[in-house]
N, C-alpha and C positions, 0 to 999 in steps of 0.2 A: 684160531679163527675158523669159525662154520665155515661150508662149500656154500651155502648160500650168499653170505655176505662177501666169501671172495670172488664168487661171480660178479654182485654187484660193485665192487671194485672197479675190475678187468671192463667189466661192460663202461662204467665210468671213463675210465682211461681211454679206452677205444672212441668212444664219444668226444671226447674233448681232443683228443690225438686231430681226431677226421675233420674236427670244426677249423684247428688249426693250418690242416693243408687246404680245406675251401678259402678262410681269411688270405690267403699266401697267393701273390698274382702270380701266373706262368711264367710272366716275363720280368726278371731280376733289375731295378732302377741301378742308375748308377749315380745320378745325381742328388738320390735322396736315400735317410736311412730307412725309413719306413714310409708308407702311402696306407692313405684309407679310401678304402673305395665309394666314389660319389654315384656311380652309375654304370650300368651292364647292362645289354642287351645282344643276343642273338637274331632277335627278328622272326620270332617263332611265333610270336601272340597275332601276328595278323593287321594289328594297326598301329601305325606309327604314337609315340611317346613324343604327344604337343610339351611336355613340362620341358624335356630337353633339346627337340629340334622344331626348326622355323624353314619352314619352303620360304623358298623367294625370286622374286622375278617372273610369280607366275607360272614356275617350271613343274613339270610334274611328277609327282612323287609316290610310288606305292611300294607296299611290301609283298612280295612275286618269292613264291617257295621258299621262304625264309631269309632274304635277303630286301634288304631297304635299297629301292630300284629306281635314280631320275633320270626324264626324258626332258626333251626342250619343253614348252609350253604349248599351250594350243593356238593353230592361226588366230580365230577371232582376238587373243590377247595379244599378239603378236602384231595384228594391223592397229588395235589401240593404240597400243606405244609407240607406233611408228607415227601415228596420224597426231598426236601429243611430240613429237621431235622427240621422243628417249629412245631411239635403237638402244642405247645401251644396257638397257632394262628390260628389254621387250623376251627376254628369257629363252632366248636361241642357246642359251646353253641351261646344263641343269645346275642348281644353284641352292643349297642348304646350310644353313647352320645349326651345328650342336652347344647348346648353350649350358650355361650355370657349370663354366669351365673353372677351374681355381688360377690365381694366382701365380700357385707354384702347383705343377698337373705335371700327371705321366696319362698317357692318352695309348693303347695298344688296338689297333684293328685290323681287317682285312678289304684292303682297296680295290677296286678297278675302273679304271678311267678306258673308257669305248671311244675309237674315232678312225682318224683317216691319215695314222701316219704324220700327226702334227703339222699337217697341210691347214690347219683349220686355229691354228694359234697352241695353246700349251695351257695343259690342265694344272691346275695349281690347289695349294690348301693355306690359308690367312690363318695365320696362328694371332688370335687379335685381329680384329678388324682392321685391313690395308695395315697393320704394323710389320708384320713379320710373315713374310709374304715367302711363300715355298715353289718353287717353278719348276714343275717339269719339263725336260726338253729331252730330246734324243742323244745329246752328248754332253749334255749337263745338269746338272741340279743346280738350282742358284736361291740363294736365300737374300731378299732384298730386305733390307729395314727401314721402317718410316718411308715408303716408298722410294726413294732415293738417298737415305742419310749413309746408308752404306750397303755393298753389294758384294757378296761373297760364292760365285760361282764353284763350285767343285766338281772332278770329275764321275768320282763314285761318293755316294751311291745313285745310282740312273732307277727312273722308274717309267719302264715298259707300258707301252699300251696295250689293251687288247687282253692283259693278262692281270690273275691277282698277284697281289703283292701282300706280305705281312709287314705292317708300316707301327714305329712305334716312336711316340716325341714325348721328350722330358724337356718341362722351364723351368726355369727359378732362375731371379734377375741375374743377368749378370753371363745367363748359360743357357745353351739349346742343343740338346743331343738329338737325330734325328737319325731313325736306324730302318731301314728296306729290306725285308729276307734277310735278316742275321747283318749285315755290313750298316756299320755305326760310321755317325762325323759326327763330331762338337764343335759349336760353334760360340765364340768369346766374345763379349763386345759388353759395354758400358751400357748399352742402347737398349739390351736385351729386357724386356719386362713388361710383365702384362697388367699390371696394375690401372685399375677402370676397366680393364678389358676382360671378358666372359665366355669369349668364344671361339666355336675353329670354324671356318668358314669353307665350305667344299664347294669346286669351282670346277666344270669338264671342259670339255672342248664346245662351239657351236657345234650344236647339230647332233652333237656324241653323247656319251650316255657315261653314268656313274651309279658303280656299286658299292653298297655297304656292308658288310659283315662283321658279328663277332666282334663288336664291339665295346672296350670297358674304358673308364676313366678313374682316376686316381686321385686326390689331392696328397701334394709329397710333403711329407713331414722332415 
């Protein structure tokens, strides 16, 4: 074998080696044997990706130093909705969904939820629209389903205000792994499944703020 051709070998391998640890997510599923990756972003280009997320409520949304950044909405929207009877809509909190979710998804990102000490209610994230509802609180984490079909409060893992979090949820019916800075809970139920459902929906406190970072998503194979 010439030294040229065994270069191009080596240089081959090397190539293909490197392509395989990009394909490879950081963070290992445990619910699935393999995931394809649907969508990644850092937040580095500057303007938000309409194909995967949806403002809503009004609330305001920009990207601020590499981070996908929402505030409540502006007054004039805010007395609209008020003078229409929807306080509930009127986007006193910041309010987005990441769309064109799978199925069966592993979702890996970095959170922060901004406010006042859960004096102002409790940030949350809708795994499925009002299905599988995730509540932060100060001494618990609670995952409701179907609004009320069942309720399963735990103690850890807790997710702090004020500060970021590395947040990472695996579904597939039947299962919800949901893990905060390294400390996992799975959670069992019949109930469990996103099927019609597409999205994760990000909820702050009134008045508080929510950051986005470093975010990928998965469909799990």
């Amino acid at each position: 074998m010439n030294m040229s051709f065994r270069l191009s070998l080596i240089t081959l391998a090397l190539s293909v080696n490197s392509a395989l640890q990009a394909a490879t997510p950081d963070y290992q599923p445990e619910l699935f044997q393999s995931t394809k990756l649907v969508y990644a972003d850092t937040f580095d280009s500057g303007a938000i990706n309409k194909d995967f997320w949806e403002v809503r409520q009004g609330s305001t949304w920009v990207i601020k130093d590499g981070v996908l950044a929402g505030s409540q909405s502006s007054k004039e929207f805010q007395e609209k909705m008020i003078a229409k009877g929807d306080k509930a809509h009127a986007g006193f909190k910041p309010v987005i969904w990441l769309k064109k979710v799978p199925e069966n998804f592993v979702c890996t990102m970095r959170v922060r939820y901004d406010g006042e000490a859960y004096k102002k209610g409790f940030p949350l994230l809708d795994i499925g629209h009002h299905i599988h509802t995730i509540t932060f609180s100060e001494k618990a984490t609670t995952l409701t389903i179907k609004k009320n079909v069942e309720t399963h409060p735990v103690e850890s893992p807790l997710f702090a205000l004020n500060v970021w979090h590395d947040v990472a949820i695996e579904l597939k019916k039947g299962m919800l792994l949901l893990a905060i800075d390294g400390k996992k809970r799975r959670f069992e139920s019949k109930n469990i499944d996103m099927t019609g459902q597409a999205q994760i929906d990000f909820k702050a406190l009134d008045f508080g703020g929510c950051q986005i970072d470093d975010l990928k998503l998965w469909e799990g194979q």
